[in-house]
N, C-alpha and C positions, 0 to 999 in steps of 0.2 A: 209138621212142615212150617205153620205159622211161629210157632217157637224158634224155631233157627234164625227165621227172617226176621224175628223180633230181635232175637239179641245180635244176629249180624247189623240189626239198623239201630241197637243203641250204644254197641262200640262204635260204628262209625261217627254215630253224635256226639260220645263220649272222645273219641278225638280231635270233633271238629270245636269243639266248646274248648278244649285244650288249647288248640290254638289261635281261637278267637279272645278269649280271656289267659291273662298274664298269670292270675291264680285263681286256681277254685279248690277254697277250702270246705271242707264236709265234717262236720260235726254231731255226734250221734249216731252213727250210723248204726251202735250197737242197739238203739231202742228199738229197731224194726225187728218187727218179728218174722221168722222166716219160713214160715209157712202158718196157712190160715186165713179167714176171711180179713182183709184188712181193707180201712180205708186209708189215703192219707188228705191231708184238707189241709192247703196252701195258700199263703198271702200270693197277691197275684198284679207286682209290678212291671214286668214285664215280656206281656206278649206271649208269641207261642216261646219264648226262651225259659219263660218257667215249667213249659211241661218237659221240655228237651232236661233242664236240668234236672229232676226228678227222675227222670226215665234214663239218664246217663249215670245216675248216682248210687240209687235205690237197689239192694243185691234180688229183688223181688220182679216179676213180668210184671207190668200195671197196665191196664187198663187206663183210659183219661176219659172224661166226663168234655163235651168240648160243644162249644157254641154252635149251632145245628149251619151258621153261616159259613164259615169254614169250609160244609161237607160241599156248597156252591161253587168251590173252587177247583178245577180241574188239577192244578198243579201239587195240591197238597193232598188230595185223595191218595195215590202212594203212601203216602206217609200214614196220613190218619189211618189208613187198612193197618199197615203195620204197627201202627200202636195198638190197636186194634180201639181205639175210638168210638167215645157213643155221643150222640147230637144231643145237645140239650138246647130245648126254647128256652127265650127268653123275653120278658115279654115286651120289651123296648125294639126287639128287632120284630116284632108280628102289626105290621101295620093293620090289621083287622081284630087284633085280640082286642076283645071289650073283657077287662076286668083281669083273665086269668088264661093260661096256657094249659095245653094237653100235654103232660109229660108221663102218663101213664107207660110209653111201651120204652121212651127211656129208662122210668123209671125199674118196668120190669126186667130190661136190660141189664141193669148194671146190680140188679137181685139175684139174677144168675150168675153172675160175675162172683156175687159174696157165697152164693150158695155152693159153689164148684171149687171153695178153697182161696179164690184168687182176691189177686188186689186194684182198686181203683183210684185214680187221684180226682180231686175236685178241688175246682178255688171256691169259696161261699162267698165273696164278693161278686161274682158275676161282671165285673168290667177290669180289664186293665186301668191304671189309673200315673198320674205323674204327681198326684201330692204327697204332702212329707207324713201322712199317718193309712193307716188303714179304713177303707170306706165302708159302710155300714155292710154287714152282711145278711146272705138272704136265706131262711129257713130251707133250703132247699136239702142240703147235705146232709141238716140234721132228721131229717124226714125218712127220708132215703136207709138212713143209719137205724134209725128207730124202728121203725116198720119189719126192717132186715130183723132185729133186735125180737119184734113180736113172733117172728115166723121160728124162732129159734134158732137165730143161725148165731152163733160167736163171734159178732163184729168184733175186732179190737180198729181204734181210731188213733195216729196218728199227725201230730201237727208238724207242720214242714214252715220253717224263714226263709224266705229268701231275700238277701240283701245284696244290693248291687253299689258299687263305687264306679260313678262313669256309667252308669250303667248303656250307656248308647254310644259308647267307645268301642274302638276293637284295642285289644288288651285292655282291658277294664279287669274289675278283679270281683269277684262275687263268693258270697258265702252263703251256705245252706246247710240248714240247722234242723237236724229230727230232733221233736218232742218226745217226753215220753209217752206211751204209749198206753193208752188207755184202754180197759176191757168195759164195753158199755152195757154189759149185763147188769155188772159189779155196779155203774155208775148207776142206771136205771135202779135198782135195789136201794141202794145210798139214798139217793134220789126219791123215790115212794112216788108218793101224784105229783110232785113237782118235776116228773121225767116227763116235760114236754120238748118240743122241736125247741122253741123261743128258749128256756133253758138251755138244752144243749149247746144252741147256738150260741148264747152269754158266755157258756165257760169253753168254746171255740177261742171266740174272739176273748179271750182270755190270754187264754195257750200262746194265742199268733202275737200277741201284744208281747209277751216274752220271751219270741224268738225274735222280734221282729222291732228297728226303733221307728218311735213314732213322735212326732215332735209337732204344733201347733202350726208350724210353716219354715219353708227353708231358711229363713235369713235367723231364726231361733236355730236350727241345726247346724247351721252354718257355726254359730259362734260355740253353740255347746260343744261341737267337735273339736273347735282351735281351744277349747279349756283342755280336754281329754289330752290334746298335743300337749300343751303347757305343763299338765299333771305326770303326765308318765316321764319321767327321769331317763339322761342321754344313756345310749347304751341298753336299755331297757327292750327286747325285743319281743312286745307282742303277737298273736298270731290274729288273724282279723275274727275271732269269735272272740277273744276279749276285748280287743278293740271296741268290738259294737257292745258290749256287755257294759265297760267303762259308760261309751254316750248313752246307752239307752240309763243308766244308772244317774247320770247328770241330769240328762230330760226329767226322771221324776224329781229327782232331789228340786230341779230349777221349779215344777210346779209346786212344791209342797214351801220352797223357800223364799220366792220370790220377792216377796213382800219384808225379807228383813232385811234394811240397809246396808248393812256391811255387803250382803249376797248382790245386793241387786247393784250397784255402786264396783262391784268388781265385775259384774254382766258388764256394764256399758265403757269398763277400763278397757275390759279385752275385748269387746267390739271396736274401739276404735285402734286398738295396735292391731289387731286385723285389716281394719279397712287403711291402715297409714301401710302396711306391709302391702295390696293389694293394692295400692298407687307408684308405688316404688316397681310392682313387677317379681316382687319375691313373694316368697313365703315361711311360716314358721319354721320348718323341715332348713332354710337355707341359714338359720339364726340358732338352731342350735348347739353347733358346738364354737366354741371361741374363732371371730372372724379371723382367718389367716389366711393372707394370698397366698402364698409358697405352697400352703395346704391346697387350695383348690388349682393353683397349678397343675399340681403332680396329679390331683385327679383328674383330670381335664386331660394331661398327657397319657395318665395309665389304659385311659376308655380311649383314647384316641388309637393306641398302639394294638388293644384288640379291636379296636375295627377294623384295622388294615390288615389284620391276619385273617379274620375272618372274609375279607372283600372278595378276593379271591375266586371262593366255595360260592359266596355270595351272589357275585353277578350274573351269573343266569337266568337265578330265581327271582333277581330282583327283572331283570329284563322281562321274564315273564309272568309274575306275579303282581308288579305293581300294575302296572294299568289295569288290572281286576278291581284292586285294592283302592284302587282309585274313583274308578267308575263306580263300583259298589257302595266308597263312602258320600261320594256327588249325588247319586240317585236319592240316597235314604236323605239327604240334605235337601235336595229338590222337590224328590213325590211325597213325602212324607212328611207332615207335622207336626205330627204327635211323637212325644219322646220315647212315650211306653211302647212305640210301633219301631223306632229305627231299628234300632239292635235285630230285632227278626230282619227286617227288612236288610238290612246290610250283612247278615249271614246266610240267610238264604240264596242272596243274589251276589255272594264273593263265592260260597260251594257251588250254587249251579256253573259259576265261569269256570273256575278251575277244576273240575271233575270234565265239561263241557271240551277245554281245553287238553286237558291230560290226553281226552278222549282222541280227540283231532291229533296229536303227536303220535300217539299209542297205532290209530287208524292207518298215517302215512306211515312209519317205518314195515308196519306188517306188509302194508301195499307193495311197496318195493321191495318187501324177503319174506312170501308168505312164507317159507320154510320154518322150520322148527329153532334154526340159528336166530333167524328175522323177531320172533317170540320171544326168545330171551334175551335180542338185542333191545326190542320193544321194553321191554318188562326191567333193565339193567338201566335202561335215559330215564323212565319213570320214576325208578328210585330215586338218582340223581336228584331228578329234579326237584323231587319231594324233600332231600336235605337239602338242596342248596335255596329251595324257599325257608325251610326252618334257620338257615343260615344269613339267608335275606330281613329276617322276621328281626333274628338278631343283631344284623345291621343296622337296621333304622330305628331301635331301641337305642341303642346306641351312640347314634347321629343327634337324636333326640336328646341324650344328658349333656352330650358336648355342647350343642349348641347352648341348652339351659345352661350347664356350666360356666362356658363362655361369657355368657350375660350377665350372670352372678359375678363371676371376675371383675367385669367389665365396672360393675354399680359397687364394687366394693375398690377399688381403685378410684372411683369418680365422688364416691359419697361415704367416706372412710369414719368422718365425723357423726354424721347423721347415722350411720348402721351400729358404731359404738354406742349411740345413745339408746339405741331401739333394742340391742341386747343389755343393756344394762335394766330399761325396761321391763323387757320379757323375764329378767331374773327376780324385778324386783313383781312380777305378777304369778309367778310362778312359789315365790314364799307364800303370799298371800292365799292361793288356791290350797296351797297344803294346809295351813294355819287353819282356815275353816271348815275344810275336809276334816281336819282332826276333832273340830267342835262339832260341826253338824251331822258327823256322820254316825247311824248306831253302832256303837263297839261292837255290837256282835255280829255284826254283819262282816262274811267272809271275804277278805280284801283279795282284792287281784294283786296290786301293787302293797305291800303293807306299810304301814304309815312309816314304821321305823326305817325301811329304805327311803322312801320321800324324803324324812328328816335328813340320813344320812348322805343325802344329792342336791342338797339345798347351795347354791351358787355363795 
């Protein structure tokens, strides 16, 4: 029975992640193994949306390993049941722990978990967090795995990315990356006496470092990212697991090269054509292909003409779904501070309204027809209004490029001289990026983009 309710509550996550995020891309999905004890052990940016993402993703039931303060919460006890969740202390939340926590019956917990075939997820960091790298991790995972490991059970350990664009936007875009998949007997064996926790946990935080980019602080990621723009050639369509593959591949390069003048001297060119884009109100995305009003006209017309087809279908859902969308984005703006907390917080509190809501429509039409016709009139406005918010969703996307569009128009009609100089620019940073790419980078290293396209896109 708990099986049913498991994967009825992780399709329902599995479409509410859908339509709170614009894309979620999944990568790896082949490394999980699909039956057997497994773990999986996640970077852990943001909130309960990293377990929802694994448990939406993963073709496996998981179990989750989950902060013991959580189970304090009346309103998420549903849920955690259904994940089927286990409490873990911590010892920053035990105002009385001198030194260390009891996680014995956790621990035994989640030993049955491995022992009975199944799978569990864990973050080893132990906090959410809003910096641009990974925060130290805690032996706990690896203990947990080890011990499992002693009793004879066949742990295999998989590592999980998660990376977020926006990530405390609704349509934001997020990607999540299985590692491969480790058998930790095999490793422990490899390993001899150096198979301890602290080990383990080094080549964790290994694994997660190469799903995952991590960069010394945002205004470094910031810019290494407007390279990766500059680097990849117009027309060139990435999917966002090379995307982050490119920056996280910059991020090393920028530490190992920093210090060579040509490198460091093209860092602070394209810092500042960034921050000169950034006061203007555009961006790289509006400079790359040759500035043409007539061009952005027609786009500006073409998104304007399916809005108004879509309006239509639209205005119901917009009548009843924005002020959710609204209320839900004000709240996470008001109650909440922390970055790594809104996105929970503004999904949780947009599904409780509109499930809350559906609920209230669904309740009066049966009221007035309990009959059997009243139920599939019920169940026929439900649907409705289910497309015509997805119809809604695609309105305001929409409204959104116009209005940017519009603006872009508006700065390239006003500053026609200044934008030709800042594309001439960007061409002339964009040789550059390739020309050292081709010096510093090892030939053997498998190019996403290969150099001889770069060369042959060169402005």
């Amino acid at each position: 029975m708990q099986a049913l309710i498991y994967w009825t509550v992780a399709s329902f996550l599995r479409l509410v992640t859908r339509i709170f995020f614009r894309t979620v891309e999944v990568v790896g999905r082949d490394h999980i193994p699909r039956a057997g004890p497994l773990i999986f052990v996640g970077n852990h940016p943001n909130s309960l949306v990293d377990p929802v993402m694994i448990l939406s993703t993963a073709p496996r039931m998981v179990s989750l390993a989950a902060r013991d303060g959580l189970f304090r919460m009346p309103h998420l006890m549903p849920l955690l049941w259904a994940m089927r969740a286990v409490p873990i202390k911590r010892r920053q939340d035990q105002a009385s722990a001198q030194g260390t926590v009891d996680n014995g019956e956790a621990f035994a917990a989640l030993h049955r978990v491995l022992a009975s075939g199944g799978a569990f997820g864990i973050f080893p960091e132990g906090v959410t967090y809003t910096d641009s790298e990974l925060q130290p991790l805690k032996t706990g995972a690896a203990r947990i795995a080890l011990s499992a490991v002693k009793e004879g059970i066949p742990v295999v350990l998989v590592p999980v990315g998660l990376s977020y664009r926006r990530r405390d936007r609704f349509r934001g875009r997020v990607l999540i990356q299985y590692g491969r998949p480790v058998p930790l007997a095999e490793w422990a064996a490899r390993r001899g006496e150096e198979a301890t926790p602290k080990a383990l946990t080094g080549d964790i935080e290994l694994a997660l470092r190469a799903l995952t980019i991590n960069a010394s602080d945002f205004d470094r990621l910031r810019v290494l990212d407007g390279v990766r723009r500059l680097y990849v050639p117009e027309g060139r369509d990435l999917g966002l697991a090379e995307e982050a593959e490119i920056t996280r591949r910059l991020v090393e390069h920028w530490e190992r090269k920093r210090e060579v003048p040509e490198v460091r001297t093209l860092y602070h060119d394209i810092e500042g054509y960034l921050g000169v884009l950034e006061a203007l109100g555009l961006s790289d995305w509006d400079l790359r292909k040759p500035i043409d009003r007539l061009g952005w006209a027609l786009r500006v017309t073409r998104h304007a003409a399916l809005l108004f087809v879509a309006l239509p279908l639209a205005i119901p859902g917009l009548v009843l779904h924005a002020p959710v969308l609204f209320f839900a984005t004000r709240a996470g703006e008001l109650l909440i501070d922390r970055d790594d907390v809104k996105a929970t917080y503004r999904m949780m509190v947009a599904t409780t309204l509109v499930l809350g809501t559906y609920a209230l429509v669904a309740a009066g039409l049966v009221a007035g027809d309990p009959s059997l016709g009243g139920v599939v009139r019920a169940a026929s406005v439900l649907t409705f209004l289910a497309l015509s918010g997805l119809a809604a969703i695609h309105v305001l996307e929409r409204q959104y490029v116009i209005r940017h569009g519009l603006a872009v128009l508006t700065r390239i009609l006003a500053l026609k001289d200044q934008l030709a100089a800042l594309r001439a620019e960007r061409d002339r940073l964009r040789r550059r990026i390739v020309e050292l790419a081709g010096i510093h980078t090892d030939p053997s290293l498998d190019r996403i983009v290969p150099q001889r396209e770069l060369v042959a896109a060169q402005p």
